[in-house]
N, C-alpha and C positions, 0 to 999 in steps of 0.2 A: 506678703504681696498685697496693694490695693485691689478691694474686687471690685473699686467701678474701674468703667472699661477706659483703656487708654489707645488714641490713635494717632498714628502720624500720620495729617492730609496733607500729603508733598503729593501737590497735584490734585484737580478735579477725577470728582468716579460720581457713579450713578449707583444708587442702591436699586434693586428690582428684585423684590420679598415678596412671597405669598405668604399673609397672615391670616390664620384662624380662616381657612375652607373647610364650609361643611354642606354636606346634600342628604338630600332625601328621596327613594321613591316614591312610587304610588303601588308598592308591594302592599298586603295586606297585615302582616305582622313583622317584618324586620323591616320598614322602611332606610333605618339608617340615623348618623348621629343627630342631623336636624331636627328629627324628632324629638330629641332626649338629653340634648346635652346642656341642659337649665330647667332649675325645676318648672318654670310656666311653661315654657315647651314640653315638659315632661309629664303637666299634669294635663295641660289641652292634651297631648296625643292619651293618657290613660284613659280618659272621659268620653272620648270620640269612640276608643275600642269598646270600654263598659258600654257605653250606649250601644252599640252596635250589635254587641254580645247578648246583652241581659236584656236591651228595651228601657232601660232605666236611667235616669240623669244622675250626675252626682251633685245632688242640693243636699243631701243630708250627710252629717259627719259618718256614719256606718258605709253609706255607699260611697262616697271617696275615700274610707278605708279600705271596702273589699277591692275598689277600682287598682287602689295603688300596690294592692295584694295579689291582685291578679296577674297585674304589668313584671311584680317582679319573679314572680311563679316560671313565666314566660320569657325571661333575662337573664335569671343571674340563676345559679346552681349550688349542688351542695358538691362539695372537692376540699384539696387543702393544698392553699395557694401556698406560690415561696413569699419568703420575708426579705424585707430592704435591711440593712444596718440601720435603721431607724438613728437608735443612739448612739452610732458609729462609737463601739467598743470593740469592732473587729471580729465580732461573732453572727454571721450571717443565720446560724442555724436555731441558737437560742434566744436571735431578737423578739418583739414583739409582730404579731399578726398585721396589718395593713387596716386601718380603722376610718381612713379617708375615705366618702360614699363615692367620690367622682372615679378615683382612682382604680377603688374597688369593681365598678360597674362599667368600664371603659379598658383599661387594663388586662382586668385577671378574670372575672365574671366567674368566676367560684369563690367560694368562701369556707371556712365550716361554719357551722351554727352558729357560735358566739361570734365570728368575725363579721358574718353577715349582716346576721342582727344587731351589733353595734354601728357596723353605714349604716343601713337601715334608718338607726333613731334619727339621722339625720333628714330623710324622707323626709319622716313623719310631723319632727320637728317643724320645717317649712309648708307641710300640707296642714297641720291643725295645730302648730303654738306650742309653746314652751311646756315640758315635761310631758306631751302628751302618749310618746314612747317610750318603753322601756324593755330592758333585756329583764328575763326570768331565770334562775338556775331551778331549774328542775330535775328528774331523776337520770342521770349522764345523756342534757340535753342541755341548750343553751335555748328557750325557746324567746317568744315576742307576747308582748303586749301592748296597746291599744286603749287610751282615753275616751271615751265616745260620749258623748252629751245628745241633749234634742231626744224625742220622739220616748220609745220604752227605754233610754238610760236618762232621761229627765236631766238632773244636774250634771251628772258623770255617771259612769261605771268603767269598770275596765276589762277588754276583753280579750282574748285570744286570736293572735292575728301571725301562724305560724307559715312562713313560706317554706322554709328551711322543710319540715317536711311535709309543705303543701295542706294543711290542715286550720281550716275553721272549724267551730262546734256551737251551733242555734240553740235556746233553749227548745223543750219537748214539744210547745206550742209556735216554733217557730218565730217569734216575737223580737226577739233581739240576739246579739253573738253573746256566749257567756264569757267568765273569766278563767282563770288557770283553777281558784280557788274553787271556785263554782263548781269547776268540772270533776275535781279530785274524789269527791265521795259517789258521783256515778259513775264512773271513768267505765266501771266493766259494761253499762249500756249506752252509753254514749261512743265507746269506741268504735262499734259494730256499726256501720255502713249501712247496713240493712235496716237497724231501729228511724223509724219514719222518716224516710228516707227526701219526703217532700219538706220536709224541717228544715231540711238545708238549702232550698233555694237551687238547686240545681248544682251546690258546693259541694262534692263528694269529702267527706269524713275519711281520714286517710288515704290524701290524693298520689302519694308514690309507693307507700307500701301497707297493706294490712296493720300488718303487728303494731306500726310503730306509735300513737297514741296511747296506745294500752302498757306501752312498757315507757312512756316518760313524763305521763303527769299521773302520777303518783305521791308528789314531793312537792313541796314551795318552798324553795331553800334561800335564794339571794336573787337580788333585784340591784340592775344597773340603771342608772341613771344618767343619758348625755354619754352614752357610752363609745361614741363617732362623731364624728363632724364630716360637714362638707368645705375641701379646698376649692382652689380655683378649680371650674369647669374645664373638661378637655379642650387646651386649644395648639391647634399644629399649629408649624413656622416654617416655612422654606423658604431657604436663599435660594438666590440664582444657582442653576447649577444642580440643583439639589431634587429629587423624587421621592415619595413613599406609597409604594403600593401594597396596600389589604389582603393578604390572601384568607379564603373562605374555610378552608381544610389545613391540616397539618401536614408539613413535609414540605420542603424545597427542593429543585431541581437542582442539585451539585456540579451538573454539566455532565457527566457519567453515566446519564440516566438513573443512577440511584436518588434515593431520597434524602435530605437531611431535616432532620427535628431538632427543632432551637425552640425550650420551653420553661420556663420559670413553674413549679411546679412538683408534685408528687409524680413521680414516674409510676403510673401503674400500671404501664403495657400491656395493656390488654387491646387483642385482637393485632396484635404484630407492630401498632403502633405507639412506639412509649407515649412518653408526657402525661398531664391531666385529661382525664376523662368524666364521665359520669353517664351511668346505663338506666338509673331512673330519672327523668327529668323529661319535664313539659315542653324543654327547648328541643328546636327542629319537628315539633308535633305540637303547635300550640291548639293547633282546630280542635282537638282529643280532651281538651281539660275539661271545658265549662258543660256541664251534664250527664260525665262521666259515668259510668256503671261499674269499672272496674277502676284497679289504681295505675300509674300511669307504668305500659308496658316494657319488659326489659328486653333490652336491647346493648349488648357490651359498643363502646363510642358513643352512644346516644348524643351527647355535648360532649367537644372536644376541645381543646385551644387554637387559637389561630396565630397568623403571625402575622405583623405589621414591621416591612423593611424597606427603609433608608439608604438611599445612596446620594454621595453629595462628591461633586468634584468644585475646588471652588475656580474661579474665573479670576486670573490675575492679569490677562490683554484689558479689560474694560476697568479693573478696579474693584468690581460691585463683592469680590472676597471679603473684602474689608465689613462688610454685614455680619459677619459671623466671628470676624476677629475683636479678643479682649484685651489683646497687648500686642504691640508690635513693636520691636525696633530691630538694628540692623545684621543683632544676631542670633534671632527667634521669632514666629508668631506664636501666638497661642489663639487657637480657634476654642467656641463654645458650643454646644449643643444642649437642649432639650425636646421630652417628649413626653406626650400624657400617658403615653403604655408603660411597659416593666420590658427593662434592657434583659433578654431572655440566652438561655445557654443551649449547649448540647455537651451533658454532660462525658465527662471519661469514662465511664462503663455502666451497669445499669441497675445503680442500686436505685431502691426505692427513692432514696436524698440525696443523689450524683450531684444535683445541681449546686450542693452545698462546698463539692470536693474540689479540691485544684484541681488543674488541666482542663479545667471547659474550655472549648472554643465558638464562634459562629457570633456573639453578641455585637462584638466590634474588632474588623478587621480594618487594620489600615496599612495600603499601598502605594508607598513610596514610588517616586519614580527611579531613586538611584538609593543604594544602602544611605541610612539614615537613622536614627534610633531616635525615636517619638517617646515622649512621653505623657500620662495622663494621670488627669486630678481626679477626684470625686466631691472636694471639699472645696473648691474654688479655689484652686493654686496652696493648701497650703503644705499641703503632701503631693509626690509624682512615683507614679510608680511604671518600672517597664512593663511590656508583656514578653510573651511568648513566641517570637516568630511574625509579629507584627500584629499578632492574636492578643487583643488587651479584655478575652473577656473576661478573666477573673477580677479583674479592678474596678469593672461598671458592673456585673451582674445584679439582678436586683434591685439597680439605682432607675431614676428617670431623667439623670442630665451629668454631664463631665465637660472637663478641658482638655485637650490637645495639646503639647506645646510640640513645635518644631524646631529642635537647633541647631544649629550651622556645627559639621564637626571639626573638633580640637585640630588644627593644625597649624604650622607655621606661618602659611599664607591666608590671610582675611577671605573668608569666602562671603563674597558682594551680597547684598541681600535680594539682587535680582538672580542670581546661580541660587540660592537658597529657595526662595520660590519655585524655581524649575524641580529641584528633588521632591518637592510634597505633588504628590497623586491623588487619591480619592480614598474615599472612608466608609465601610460600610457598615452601619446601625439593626441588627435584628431584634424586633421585641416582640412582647407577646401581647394578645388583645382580644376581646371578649365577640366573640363571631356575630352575637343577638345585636352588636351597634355598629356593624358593619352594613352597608345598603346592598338588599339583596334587589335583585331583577326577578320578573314573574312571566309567565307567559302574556308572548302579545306586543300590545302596544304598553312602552315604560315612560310614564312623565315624570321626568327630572326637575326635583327646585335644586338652585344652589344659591350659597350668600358666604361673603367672605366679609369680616368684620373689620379688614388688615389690623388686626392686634397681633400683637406678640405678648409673649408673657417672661418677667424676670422673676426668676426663684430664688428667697433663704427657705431653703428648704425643700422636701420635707425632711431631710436630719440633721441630726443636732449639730454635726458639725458644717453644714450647709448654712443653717440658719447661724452657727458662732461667728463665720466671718463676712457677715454682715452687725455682729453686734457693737453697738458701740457706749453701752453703759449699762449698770446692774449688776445683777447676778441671778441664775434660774433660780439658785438653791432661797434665795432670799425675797422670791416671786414680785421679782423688781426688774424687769429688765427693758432694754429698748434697743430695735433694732434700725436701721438703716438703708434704705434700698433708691438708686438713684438709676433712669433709663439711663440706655446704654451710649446712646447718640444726639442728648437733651432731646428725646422728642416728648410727645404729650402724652403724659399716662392718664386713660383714663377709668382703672379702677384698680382700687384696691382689695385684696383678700388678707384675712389672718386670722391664724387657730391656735390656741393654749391647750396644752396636756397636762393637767394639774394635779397634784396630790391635796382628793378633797375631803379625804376622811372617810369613817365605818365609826358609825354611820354619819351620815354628809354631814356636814357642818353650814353652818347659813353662811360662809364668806359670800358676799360680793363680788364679782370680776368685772374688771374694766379691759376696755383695749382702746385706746384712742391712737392719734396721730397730729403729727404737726409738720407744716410744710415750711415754716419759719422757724427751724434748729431750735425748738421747744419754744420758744415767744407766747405762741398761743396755741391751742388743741381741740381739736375736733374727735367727736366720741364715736369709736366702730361698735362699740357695746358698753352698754351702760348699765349697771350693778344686776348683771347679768348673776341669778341663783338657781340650785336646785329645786325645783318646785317637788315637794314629797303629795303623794296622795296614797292613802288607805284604801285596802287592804297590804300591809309590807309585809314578810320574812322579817326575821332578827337577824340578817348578815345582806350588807353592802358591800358592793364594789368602792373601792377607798379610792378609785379615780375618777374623771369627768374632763371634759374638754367643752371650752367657749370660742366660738366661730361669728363669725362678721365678715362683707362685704359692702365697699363706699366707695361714689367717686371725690379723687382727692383732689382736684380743681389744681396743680398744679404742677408746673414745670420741674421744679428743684427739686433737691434730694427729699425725703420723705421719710418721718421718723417716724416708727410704731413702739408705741409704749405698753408691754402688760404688766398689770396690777390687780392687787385685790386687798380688800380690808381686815385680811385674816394673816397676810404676809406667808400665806399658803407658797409649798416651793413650787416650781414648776417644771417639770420632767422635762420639758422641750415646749420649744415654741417655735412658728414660722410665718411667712409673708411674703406673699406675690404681688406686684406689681404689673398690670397691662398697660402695655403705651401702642401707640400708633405708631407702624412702619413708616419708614421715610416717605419711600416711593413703592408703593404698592403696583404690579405686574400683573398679567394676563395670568389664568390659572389654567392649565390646560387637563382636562378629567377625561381619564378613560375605563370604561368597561370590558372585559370581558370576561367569556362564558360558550358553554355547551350545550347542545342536545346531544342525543343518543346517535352515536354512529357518525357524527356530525366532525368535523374538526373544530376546534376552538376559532369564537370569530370576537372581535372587539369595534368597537366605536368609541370616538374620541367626538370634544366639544371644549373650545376654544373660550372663557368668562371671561367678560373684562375685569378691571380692575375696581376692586367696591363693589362686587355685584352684592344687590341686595334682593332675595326670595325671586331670584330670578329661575322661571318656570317655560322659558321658551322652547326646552331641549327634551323631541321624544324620539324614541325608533322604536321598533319591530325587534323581540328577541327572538320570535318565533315561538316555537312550543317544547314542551318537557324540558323546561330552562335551566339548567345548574350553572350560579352563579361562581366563576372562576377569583376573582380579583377586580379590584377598583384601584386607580394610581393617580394621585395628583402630584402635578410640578410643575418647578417655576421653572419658566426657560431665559 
């Protein structure tokens, strides 16, 4: 099948999209995605908190280290998130970990060590310059390092910047952070919390638990390099018709009053509640870190998962369905969907990896008006598979976008494609999402910004088989390839994303990488990166990671389809590659946002706020939550 989009316009329609809404409060530590969903927004809000916290600006490379150290202390957690089929081989359980920073910190907000820390180098990457992070293998740890120049590291040095478990370590004299290397021959008084305690700047040494310093640099065994990248930034899209509301805490109302849990994730059920959890972490207690005396308290839930869910009916009286349709003729559509969260489950019984087993339900239910048998892609049409009762979550689980088809059933009389239309109902999207980039309310008065960018975003990718049918020359293995990507409705795209997963050798080899594109079917090319390399800096380990990944974003100035080319000078293979495309919605819509939330004893109350269309850092919108405020849910849609 083509994967650009095919329409029939028999007859005028009106598109009415909401693209890419984002808000923020004026809470004091979870403001919301606004804050954070691009690294300058992400590093203005880190530098506002460090100041705020410490007294200190970030002009020097160390303090927009600890600043960006701190932010993610207070964000992301340590857990063990589920896995996409990445390399779509069909094995959800033994794929690779999730290495994308946007994904990872928007999404899933757990990690373990090494997943973490590989987003991470993408941070770092953007806040201080090529190779400036790196992953360490240490003694069964995956920890961080840090390039630091200026002031007591003069040309460089490198130093310990471990969030995973919450730990910086100053030298004696308090002067500078040291390195893994550094630390390894004092480890037995530098672990202790208590040894000069003002050394540390008010950073407690073993900020989640005692022991754990003393039992993991011991060792300096392998250094990653480029070990993450950052994809396209989280951006929502809703058509007409269409809603997604944030919930705060885990568990859905089923209608029954019971609860259901839909979670991408380590089921560790603790405290009655399955899915991801995590009982030491600074999230939901961030005031407790900076000056700490002890390490940060346990608590079983401490961070938990949340859910981010979709519901979309489309509108076939007006037309404006056809927004979300990528084929249509007279007897089928095929709708598309994307989302920057993880399509989440509940799985069939409670093992620790349920969510890996057949029979999950709750990710994507779809409600026919009359029997009908839908089918759904993960690959851009080139495989469909049924579900279960109208239950397709085992086909998307995991992923962050599919296809729908609808088709008129087998019978002897043609069923019209307006009676085909009447059978399709609505569809319901559950995913999972990182609660810290959700926008909390505080007591009092709440000032709302909000800004809608109307972008949408079109995805090869993230896997491999997402990104193959978009490819249209090469070959990965031959680290030659070029992909494809054209908007869905000629509108204007204006940016591009793209990321290589490369096999770069042990120890790295000096290839080159390129990524350019051409909006004239190769004529001429424009460069996304250019002889992009490993940068090595001393002190190493004798054992590398034998992979790396090259990332770039551009705006590509035009209309037409748009080719992405990767390359490299070593003919290095390349495990996978992918590429976004953002264009501008036709006809951008009112976005209509609402809150709600609780006090104690209180019924649940909400407030709603009508944005026009393009709003941009628009801050006209405040109320009154009252006091001892638990924030319930936040829902945008287009009407």
């Amino acid at each position: 099948m083509r994967i650009f989009l095919i329409l029939c316009l028999l007859g005028s329609f009106t598109f009415a999209e909401v693209g890419d809404p984002q808000l923020k409060t004026d809470h004091p530590w979870y403001p919301g995605e606004l804050s954070c969903s691009t690294f300058p927004r992400l590093f203005a809000t880190q530098a506002a908190l460090y100041k705020k916290i410490t007294n200190r600006d970030t002009i020097t490379d160390e303090d927009k280290a600890l600043a960006s150290w701190y932010w993610r202390n207070l964000n992301f957690t340590h857990g063990e998130d589920g896995h996409c089929d990445i390399f779509s081989n069909g094995n959800l359980q033994n794929s690779e970990p999730n290495r994308d920073y946007w994904t990872g910190l928007f999404a899933h907000g757990f990690g373990l060590c090494g997943t973490t820390h590989a987003q991470y180098s993408a941070e770092i990457n953007a806040l201080l310059g090529q190779c400036r992070g790196r992953c360490v293998g240490v003694t069964g740890h995956n920890s961080f390092e840090v390039f630091l120049t200026g002031g007591a590291y003069g040309s460089g040095k490198w130093a310990l910047l471990d969030h995973d478990i919450s730990t910086v370590i100053f030298t004696e004299d308090g002067s500078r952070l040291m390195s893994i290397q550094e630390i390894i021959p004092k480890i037995a008084t530098l672990k202790n919390p208590n040894f000069k305690p003002e050394r540390q700047h008010n950073w407690r040494v073993a900020g989640l638990y005692d022991d754990d310093p003393g039992g993991v640099y011991t060792a300096f065994n392998t250094v990653e390099y480029l070990a993450g990248y950052a994809g396209p930034p989280p951006m929502i899209h809703l058509r007409k018709g269409e809603s997604l509301r944030r919930y705060l805490e885990p568990g859905l109302d089923d209608g029954t009053g019971k609860k259901t849990f839909v979670f991408w994730g380590r089921n560790y059920n603790i405290g009655g509640i399955p899915g991801p959890q995590r009982d030491r972490t600074w999230i939901n207690q961030p005031e407790k870190m900076y000056g700490s005396k002890t390490a940060a308290p346990y608590k079983p839930g401490q961070a938990r998962f949340t859910n981010a869910v979709y519901n979309y009916k489309p509108n076939f009286e007006d037309g404006s369905y056809k927004e979300a349709v990528v084929e249509e003729a007279d007897d089928h559509i095929i709708f598309s969907f994307r989302t920057p969260y993880v399509i989440a489950a509940t799985p069939p019984n409670n093992k620790e990896w349920g969510i890996y087993d057949e029979g999950c339900k709750n990710g994507l239910v779809i409600n026919p008006t009359t029997p009908i048998v839908p089918t759904v892609s993960v690959d851009c049409g080139k495989t469909w598979r049924l579900g279960v009762l109208n239950d397709f979550t085992d086909v998307v689980k995991g992923h962050n976008q599919y296809w729908i088809k609808f088709s008129a059933p087998r019978s002897r009389v043609p069923i019209p494609p307006a009676v085909l239309k009447e059978m399709i109902g609505s569809w319901r999207t559950i995913c999972q999402t990182n609660v810290a980039t959700i926008p909390h309310l505080h007591d009092g008065s709440n000032k709302i910004t909000f800004t809608s960018s109307a972008n949408a975003l079109l995805s090869a990718g993230p896997t491999k088989s997402q990104a193959a049918a978009h490819q249209i020359a090469g070959k990965l293995e031959s680290g030659n390839v070029t992909l494809e990507l054209k908007t869905p409705h000629d509108e204007k795209p204006t940016h591009l994303y793209a990321a290589s997963w490369q096999s770069s050798g042990n120890p790295p080899s000096n290839s080159k990488y390129q990524i350019d594109y051409s909006t004239d079917s190769g004529q001429t090319r424009n460069s996304l990166v250019k002889d992009w390399q490993i940068i090595r800096r001393s002190p190493e380990p004798n054992d590398f990671w034998s992979q790396s990944f090259t990332w770039a974003d551009s705006d590509p100035k035009s209309a037409g389809p748009i080719q992405i080319r990767f390359t490299n000078s070593e003919h290095r293979a390349y495990r996978k590659v992918e590429a976004h495309l953002a264009y501008e919605i036709s006809n951008p819509s009112p976005t209509t946002v609402t809150f709600s939330w609780r006090s104690p004893n209180d019924p649940p109350k909400t407030a709603s706020h009508v944005y026009p269309p393009n709003a941009a850092d628009d801050a006209s919108w405040a109320f009154d939550a009252g006091q001892n405020v638990q924030t319930l849910w936040i829902e945008y849609s287009a009407k």
